[in-house]
Backbone and ligand atoms as CSV (ligand in chain L), in Angstrom:
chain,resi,resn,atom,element,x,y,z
A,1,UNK,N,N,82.044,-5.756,39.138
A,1,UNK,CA,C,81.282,-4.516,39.370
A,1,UNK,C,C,80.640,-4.049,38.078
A,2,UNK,N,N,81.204,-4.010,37.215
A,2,UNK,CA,C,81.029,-3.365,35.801
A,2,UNK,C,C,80.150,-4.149,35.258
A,3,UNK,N,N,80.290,-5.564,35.202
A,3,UNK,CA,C,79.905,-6.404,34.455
A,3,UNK,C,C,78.691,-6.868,35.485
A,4,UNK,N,N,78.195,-6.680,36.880
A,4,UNK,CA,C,77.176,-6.527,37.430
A,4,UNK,C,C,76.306,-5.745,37.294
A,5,UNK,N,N,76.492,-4.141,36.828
A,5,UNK,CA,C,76.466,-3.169,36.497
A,5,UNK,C,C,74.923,-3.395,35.079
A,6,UNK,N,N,75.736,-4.235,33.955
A,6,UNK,CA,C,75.629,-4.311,32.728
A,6,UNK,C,C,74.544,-5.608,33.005
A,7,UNK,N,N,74.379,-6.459,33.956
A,7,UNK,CA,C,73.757,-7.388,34.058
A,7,UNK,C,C,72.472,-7.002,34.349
A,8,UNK,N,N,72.589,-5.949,35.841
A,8,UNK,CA,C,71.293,-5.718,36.217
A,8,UNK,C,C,70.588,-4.443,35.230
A,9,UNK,N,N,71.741,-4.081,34.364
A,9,UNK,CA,C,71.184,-2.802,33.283
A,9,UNK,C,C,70.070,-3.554,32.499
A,10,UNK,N,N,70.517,-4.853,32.038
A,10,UNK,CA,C,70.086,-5.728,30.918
A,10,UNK,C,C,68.868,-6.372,31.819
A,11,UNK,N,N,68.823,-6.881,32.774
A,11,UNK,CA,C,67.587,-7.291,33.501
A,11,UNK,C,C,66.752,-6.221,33.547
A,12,UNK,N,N,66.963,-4.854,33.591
A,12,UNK,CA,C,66.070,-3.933,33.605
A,12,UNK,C,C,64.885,-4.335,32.582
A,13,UNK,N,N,66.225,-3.724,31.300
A,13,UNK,CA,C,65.550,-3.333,30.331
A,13,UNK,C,C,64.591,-5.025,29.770
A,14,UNK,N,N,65.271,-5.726,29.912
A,14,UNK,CA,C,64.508,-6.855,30.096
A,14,UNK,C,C,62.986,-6.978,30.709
A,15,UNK,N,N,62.940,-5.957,31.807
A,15,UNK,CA,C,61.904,-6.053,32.863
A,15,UNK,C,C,60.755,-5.331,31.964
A,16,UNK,N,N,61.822,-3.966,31.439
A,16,UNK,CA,C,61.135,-2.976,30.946
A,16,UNK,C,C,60.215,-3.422,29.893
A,17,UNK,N,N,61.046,-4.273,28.874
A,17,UNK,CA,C,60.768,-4.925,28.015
A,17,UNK,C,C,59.084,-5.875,27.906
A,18,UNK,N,N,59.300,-6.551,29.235
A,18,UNK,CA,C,57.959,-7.496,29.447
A,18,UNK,C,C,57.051,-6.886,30.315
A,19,UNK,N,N,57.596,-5.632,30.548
A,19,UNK,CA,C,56.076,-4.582,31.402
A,19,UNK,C,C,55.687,-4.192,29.397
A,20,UNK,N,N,56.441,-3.550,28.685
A,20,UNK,CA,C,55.772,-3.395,27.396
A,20,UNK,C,C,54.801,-4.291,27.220
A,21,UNK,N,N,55.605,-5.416,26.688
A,21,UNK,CA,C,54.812,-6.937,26.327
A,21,UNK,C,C,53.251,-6.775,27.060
A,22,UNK,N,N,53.872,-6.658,27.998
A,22,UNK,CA,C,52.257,-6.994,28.999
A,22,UNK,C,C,51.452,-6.158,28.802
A,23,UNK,N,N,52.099,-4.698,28.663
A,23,UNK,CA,C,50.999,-3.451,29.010
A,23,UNK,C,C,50.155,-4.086,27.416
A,24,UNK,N,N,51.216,-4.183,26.438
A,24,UNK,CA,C,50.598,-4.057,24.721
A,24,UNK,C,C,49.670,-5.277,25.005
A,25,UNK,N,N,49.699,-6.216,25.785
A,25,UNK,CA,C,48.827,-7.663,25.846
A,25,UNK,C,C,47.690,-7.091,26.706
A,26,UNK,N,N,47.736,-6.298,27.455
A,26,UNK,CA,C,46.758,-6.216,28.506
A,26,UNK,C,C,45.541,-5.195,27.261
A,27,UNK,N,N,46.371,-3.600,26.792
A,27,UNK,CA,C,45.553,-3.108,26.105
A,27,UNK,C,C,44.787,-3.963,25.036
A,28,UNK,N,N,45.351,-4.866,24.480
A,28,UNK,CA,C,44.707,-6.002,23.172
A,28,UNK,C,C,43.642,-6.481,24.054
A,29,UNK,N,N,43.656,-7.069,25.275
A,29,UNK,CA,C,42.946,-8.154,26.007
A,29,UNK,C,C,41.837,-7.019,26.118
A,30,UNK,N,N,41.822,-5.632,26.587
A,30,UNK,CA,C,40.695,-4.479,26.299
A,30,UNK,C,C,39.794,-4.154,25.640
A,31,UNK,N,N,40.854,-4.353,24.376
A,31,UNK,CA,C,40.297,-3.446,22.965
A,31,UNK,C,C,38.993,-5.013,22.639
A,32,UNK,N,N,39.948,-5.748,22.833
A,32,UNK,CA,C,38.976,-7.030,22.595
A,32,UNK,C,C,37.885,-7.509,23.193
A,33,UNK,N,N,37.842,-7.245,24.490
A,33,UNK,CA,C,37.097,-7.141,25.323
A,33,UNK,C,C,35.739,-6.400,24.734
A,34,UNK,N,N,35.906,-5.003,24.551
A,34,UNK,CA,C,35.467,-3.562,24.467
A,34,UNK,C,C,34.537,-4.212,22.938
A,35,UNK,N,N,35.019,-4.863,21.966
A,35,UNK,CA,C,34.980,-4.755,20.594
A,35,UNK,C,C,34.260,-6.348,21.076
A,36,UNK,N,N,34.131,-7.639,21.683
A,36,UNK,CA,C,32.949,-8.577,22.030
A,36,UNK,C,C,31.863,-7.809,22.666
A,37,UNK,N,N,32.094,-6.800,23.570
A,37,UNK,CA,C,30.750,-6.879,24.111
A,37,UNK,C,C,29.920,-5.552,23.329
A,38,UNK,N,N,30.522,-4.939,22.284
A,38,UNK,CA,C,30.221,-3.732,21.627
A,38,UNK,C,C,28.207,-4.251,21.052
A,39,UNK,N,N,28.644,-5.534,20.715
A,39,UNK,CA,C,26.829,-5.932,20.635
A,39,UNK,C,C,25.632,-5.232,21.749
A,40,UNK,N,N,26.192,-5.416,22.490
A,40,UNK,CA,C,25.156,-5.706,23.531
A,40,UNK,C,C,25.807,-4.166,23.825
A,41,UNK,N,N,26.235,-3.357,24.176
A,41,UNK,CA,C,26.551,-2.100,24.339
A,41,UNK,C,C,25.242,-1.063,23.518
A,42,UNK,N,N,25.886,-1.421,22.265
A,42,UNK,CA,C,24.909,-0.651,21.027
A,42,UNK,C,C,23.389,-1.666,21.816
A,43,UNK,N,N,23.286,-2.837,21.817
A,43,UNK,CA,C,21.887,-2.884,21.621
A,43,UNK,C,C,20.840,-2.073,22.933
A,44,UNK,N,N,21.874,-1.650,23.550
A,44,UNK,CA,C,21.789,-1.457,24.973
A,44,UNK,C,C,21.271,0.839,24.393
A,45,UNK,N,N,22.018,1.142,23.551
A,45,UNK,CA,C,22.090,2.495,23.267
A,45,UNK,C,C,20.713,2.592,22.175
A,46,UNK,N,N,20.591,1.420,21.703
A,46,UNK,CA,C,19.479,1.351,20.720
A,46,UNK,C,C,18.235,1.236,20.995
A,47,UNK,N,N,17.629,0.833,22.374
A,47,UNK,CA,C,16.974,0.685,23.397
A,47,UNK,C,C,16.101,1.969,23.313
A,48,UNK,N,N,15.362,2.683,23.451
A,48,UNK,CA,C,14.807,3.726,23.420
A,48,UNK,C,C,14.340,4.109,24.830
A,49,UNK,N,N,15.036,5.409,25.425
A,49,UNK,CA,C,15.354,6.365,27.074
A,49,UNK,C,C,13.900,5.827,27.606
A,50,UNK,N,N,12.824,6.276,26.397
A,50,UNK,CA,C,11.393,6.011,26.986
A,50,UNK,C,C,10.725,5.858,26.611
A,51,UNK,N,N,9.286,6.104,26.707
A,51,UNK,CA,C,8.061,5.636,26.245
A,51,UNK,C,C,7.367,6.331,25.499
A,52,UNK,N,N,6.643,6.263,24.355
A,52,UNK,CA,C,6.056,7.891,23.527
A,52,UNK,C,C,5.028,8.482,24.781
A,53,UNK,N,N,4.512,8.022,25.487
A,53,UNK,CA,C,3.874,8.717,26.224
A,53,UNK,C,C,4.513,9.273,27.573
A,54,UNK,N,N,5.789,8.971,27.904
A,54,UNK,CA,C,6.798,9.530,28.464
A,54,UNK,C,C,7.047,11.074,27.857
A,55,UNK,N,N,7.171,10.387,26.672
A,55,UNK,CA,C,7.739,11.603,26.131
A,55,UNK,C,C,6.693,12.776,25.611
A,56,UNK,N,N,5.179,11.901,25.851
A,56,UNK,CA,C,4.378,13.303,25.464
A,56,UNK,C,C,3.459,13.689,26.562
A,57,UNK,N,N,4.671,13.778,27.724
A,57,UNK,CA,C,4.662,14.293,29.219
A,57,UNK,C,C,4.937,15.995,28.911
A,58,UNK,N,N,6.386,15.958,27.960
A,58,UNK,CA,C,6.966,17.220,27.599
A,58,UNK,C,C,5.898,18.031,26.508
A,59,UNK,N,N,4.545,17.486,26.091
A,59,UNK,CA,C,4.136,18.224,25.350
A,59,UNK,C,C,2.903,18.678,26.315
A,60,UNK,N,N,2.472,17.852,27.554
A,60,UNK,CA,C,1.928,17.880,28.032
A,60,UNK,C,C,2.211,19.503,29.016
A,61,UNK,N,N,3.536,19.136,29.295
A,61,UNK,CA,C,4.152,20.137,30.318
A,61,UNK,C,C,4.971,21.498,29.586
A,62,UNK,N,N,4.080,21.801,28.384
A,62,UNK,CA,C,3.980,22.340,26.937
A,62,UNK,C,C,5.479,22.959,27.044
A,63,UNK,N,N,6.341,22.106,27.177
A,63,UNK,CA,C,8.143,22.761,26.628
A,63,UNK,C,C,7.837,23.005,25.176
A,64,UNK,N,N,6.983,22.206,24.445
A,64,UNK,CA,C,6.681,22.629,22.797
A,64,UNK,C,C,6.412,23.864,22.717
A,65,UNK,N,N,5.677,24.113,23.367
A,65,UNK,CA,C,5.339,25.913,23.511
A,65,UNK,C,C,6.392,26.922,23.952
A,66,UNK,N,N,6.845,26.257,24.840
A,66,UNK,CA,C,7.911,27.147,25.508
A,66,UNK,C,C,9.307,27.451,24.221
A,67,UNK,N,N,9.717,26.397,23.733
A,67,UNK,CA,C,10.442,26.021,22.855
A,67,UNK,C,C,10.276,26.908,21.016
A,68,UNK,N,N,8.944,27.023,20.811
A,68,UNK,CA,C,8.558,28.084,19.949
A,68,UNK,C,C,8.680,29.326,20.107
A,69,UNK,N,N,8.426,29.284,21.691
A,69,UNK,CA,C,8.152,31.148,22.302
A,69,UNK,C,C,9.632,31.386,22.195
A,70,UNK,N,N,10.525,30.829,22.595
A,70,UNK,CA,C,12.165,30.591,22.655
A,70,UNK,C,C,12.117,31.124,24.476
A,71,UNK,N,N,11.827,30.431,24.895
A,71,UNK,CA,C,11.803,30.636,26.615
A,71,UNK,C,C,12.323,29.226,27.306
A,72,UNK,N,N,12.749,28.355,26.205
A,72,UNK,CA,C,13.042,26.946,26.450
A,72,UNK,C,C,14.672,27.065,27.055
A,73,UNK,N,N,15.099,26.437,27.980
A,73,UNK,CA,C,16.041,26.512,28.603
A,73,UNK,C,C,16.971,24.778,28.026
A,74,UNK,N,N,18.314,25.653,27.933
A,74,UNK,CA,C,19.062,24.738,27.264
A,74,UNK,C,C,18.756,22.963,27.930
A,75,UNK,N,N,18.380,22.725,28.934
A,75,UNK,CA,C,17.772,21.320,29.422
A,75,UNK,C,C,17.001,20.843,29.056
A,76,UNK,N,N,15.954,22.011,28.654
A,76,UNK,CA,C,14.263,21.365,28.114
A,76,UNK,C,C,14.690,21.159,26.660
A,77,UNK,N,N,15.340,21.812,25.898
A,77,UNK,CA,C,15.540,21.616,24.744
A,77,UNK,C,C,16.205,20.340,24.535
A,78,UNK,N,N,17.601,19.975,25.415
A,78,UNK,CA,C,18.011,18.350,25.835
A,78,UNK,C,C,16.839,17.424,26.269
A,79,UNK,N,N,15.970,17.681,27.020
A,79,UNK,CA,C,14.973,16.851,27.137
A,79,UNK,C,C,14.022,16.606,25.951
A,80,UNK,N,N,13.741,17.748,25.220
A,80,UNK,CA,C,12.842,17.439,23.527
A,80,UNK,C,C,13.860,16.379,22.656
A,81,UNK,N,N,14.999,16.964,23.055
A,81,UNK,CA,C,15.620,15.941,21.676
A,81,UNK,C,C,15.706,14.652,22.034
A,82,UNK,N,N,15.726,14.602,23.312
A,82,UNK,CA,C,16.028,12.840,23.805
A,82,UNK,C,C,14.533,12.274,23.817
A,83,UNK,N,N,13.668,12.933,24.108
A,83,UNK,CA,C,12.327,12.588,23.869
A,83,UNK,C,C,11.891,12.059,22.216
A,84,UNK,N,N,12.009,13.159,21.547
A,84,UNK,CA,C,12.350,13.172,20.186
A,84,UNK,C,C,12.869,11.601,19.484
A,85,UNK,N,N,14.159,11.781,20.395
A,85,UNK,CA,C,15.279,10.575,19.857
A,85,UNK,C,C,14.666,9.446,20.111
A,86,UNK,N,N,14.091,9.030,21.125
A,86,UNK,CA,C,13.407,8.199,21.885
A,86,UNK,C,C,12.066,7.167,21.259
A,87,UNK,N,N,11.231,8.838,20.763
A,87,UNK,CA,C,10.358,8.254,20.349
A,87,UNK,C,C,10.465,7.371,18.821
A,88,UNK,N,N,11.791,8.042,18.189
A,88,UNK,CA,C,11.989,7.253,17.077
A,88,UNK,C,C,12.551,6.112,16.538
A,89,UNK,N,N,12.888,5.809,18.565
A,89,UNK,CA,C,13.354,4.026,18.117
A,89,UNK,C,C,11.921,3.352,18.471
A,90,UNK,N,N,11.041,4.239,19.143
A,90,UNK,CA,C,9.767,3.529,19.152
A,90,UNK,C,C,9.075,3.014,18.043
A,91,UNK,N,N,8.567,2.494,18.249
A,91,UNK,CA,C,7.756,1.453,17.286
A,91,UNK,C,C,6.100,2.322,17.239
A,92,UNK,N,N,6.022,2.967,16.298
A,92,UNK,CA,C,4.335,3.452,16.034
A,92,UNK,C,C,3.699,2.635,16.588
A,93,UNK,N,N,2.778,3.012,17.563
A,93,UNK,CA,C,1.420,2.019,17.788
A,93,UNK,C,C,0.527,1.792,16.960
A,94,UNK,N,N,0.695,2.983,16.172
A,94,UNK,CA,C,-0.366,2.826,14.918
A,94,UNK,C,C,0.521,3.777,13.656
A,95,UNK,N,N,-0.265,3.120,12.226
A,95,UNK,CA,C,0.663,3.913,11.043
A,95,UNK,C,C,1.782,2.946,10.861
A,96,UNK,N,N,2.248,3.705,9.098
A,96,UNK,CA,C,3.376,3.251,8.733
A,96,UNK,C,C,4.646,3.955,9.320
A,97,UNK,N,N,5.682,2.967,9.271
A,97,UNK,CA,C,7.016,3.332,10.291
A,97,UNK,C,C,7.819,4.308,9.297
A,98,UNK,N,N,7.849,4.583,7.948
A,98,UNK,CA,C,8.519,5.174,7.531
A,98,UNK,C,C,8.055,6.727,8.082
A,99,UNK,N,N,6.773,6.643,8.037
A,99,UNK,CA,C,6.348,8.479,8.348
A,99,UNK,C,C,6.403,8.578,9.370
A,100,UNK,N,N,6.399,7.316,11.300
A,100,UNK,CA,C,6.933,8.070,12.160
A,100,UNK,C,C,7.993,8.140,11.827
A,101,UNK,N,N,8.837,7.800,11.426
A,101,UNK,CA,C,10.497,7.673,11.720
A,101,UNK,C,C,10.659,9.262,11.046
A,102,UNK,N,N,10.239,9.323,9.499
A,102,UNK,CA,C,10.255,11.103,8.833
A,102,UNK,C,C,9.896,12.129,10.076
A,103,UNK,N,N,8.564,11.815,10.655
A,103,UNK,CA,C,8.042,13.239,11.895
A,103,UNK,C,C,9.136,12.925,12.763
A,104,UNK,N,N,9.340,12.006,13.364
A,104,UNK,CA,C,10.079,12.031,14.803
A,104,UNK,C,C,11.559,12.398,14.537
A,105,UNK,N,N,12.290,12.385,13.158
A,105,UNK,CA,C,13.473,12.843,12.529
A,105,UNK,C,C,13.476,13.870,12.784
A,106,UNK,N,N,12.414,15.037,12.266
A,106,UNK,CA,C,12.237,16.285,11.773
A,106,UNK,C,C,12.113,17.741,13.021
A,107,UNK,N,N,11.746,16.868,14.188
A,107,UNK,CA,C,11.314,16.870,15.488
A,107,UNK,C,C,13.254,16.954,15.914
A,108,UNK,N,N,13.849,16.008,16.019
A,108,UNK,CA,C,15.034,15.886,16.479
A,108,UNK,C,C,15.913,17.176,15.820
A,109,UNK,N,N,15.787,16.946,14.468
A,109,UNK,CA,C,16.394,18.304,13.534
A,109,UNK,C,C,16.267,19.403,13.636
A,110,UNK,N,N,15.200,19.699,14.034
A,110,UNK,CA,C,14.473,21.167,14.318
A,110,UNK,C,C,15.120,21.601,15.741
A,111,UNK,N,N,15.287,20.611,16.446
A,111,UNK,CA,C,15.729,20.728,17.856
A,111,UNK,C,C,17.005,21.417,17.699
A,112,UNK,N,N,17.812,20.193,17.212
A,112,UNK,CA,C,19.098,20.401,16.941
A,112,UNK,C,C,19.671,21.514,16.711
A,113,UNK,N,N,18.671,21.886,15.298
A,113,UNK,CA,C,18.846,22.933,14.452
A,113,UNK,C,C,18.084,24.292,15.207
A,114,UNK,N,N,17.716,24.008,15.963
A,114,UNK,CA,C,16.986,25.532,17.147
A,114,UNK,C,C,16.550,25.820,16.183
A,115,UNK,N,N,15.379,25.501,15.551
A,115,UNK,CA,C,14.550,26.271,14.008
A,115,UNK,C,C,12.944,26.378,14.844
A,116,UNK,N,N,13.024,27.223,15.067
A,116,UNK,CA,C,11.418,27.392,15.795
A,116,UNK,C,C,10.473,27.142,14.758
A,117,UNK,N,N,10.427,27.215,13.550
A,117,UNK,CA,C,9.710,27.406,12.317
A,117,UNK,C,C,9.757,26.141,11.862
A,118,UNK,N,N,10.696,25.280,11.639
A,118,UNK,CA,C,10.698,23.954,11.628
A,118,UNK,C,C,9.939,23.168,12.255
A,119,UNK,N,N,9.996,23.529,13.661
A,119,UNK,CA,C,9.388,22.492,14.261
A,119,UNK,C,C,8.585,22.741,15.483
A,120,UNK,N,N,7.582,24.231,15.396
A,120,UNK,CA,C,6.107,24.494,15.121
A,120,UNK,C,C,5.581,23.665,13.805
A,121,UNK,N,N,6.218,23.361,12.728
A,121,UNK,CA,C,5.544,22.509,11.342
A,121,UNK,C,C,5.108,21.035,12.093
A,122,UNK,N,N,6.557,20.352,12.542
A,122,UNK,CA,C,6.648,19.152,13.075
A,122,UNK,C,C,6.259,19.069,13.963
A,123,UNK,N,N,5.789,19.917,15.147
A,123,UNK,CA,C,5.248,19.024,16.395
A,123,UNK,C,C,3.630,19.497,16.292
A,124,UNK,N,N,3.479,19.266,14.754
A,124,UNK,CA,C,1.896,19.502,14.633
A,124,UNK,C,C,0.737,18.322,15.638
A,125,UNK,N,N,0.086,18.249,16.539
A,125,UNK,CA,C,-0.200,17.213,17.520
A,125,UNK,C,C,-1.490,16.416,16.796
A,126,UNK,N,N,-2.288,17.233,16.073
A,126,UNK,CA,C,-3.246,16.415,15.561
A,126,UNK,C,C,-2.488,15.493,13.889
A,127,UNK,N,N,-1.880,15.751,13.167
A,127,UNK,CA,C,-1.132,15.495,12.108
A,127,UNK,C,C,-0.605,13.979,12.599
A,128,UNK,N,N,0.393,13.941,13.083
A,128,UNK,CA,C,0.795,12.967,14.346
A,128,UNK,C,C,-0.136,11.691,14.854
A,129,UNK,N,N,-1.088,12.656,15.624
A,129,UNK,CA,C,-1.901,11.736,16.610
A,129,UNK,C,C,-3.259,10.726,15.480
A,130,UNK,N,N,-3.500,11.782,14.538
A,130,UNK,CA,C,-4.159,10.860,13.572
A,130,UNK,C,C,-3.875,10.018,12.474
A,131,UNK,N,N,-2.415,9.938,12.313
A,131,UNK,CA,C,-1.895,8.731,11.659
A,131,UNK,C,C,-1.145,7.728,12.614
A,132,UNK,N,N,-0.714,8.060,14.173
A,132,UNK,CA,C,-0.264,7.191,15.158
A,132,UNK,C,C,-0.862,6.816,15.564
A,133,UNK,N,N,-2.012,7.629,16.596
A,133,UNK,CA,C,-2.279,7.604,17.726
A,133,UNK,C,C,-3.228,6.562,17.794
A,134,UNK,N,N,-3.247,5.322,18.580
A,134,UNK,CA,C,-4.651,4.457,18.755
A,134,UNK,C,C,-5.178,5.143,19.377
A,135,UNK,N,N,-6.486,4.591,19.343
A,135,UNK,CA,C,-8.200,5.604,19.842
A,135,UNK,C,C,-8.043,5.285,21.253
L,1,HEC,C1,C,5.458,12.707,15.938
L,1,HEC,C2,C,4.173,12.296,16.440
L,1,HEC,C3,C,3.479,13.042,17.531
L,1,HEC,C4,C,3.400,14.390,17.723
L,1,HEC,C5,C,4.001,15.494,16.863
L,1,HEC,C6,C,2.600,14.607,18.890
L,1,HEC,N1,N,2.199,13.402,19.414
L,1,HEC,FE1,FE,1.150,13.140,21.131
L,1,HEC,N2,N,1.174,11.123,20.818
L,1,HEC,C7,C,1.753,10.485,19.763
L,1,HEC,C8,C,1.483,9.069,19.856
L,1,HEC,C9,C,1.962,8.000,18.892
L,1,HEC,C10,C,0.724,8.879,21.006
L,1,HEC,C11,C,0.153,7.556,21.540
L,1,HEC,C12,C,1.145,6.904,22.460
L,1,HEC,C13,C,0.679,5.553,22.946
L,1,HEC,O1,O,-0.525,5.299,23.034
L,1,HEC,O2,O,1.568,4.745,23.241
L,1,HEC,C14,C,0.529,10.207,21.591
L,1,HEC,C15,C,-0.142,10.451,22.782
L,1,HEC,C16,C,-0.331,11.675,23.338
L,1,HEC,C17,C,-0.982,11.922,24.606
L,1,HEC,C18,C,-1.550,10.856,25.527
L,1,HEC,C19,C,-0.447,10.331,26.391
L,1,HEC,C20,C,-0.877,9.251,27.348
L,1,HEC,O3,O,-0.277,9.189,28.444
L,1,HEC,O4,O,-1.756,8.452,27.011
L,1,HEC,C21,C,-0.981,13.274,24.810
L,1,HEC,C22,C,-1.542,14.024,26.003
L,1,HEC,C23,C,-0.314,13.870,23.687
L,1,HEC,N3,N,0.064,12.881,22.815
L,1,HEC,C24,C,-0.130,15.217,23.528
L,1,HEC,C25,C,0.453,15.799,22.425
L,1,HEC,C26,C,0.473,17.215,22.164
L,1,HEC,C27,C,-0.144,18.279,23.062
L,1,HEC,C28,C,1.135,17.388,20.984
L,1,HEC,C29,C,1.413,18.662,20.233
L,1,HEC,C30,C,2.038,19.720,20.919
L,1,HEC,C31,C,1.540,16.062,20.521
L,1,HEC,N4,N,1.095,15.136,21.408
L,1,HEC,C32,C,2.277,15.844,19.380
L,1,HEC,C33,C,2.505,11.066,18.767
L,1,HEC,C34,C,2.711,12.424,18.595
């Protein structure tokens, strides 16, 4: 009895033992998992939401304005920055990449930073459109 007792105690913890093992093998088999496909994840986040002319839908549908006046609603302001964000994995159609990457930064910052004064500077449209914009 006792010593049945002590047997199936020890098979437990035994059991218990190789549910550990497994759980700690299964989380590794995860993390590893998680950490191969992390390439293609990021290249996947690095991808840019949309198109600059996607995104100068929102200037079109003047949230820039709205956003100065401060009448911008916490969404449109999420929509400038992802626009924003967007446009700065874009690739200039025209111009050097260091000065879009500076405007389309400054654009995101201003957002961020709710600086109406900031970025009335930055979403200057002719400034922009005549060092980007093809004809
Ligand atoms: C940081 C740079 C930048 C700023 C600031 C900017 N634009 Fe643009 N915009 C562009 C670029 C680049 C294009 C050309 C996109 C293309 O041809 O792919 C463009 C294109 C456009 C287009 C044409 C889109 C189409 O579908 O062909 C409109 C309209 C437009 N911008 C409006 C504005 C207005 C209005 C403002 C100011 C409130 C503004 N943009 C500010 C970079 C900018």
């Amino acid at each position: 009895m006792l010593a049945d007792a002590r047997a199936s105690g020890s098979l437990l913890s035994l059991l218990q033992e190789f549910a550990m093992k497994f759980s700690a093998a299964c989380i590794f088999a995860i993390c590893a998992a998680g950490i191969a496909l992390s390439p293609f994840t990021r290249a996947q986040d690095d991808k840019p939401k949309m198109t600059i002319k996607e995104a100068m839908k929102l200037h079109k549908d003047k949230i820039n304005d709205k956003f100065i006046k401060g009448t911008a609603t916490d969404e449109e302001k999420k929509k400038l920055q992802e626009a924003y964000e967007a446009m700065g994995k874009n690739k200039p159609p025209k111009g050097d990449e260091k000065d879009w990457k500076a405007k389309t930064d400054a654009l995101v910052k201003a957002i961020k930073d709710n600086d109406k004064d900031a970025y009335a500077k930055a979403v200057n449209c002719m400034a922009c459109h005549s060092a980007h914009k093809p004809k």
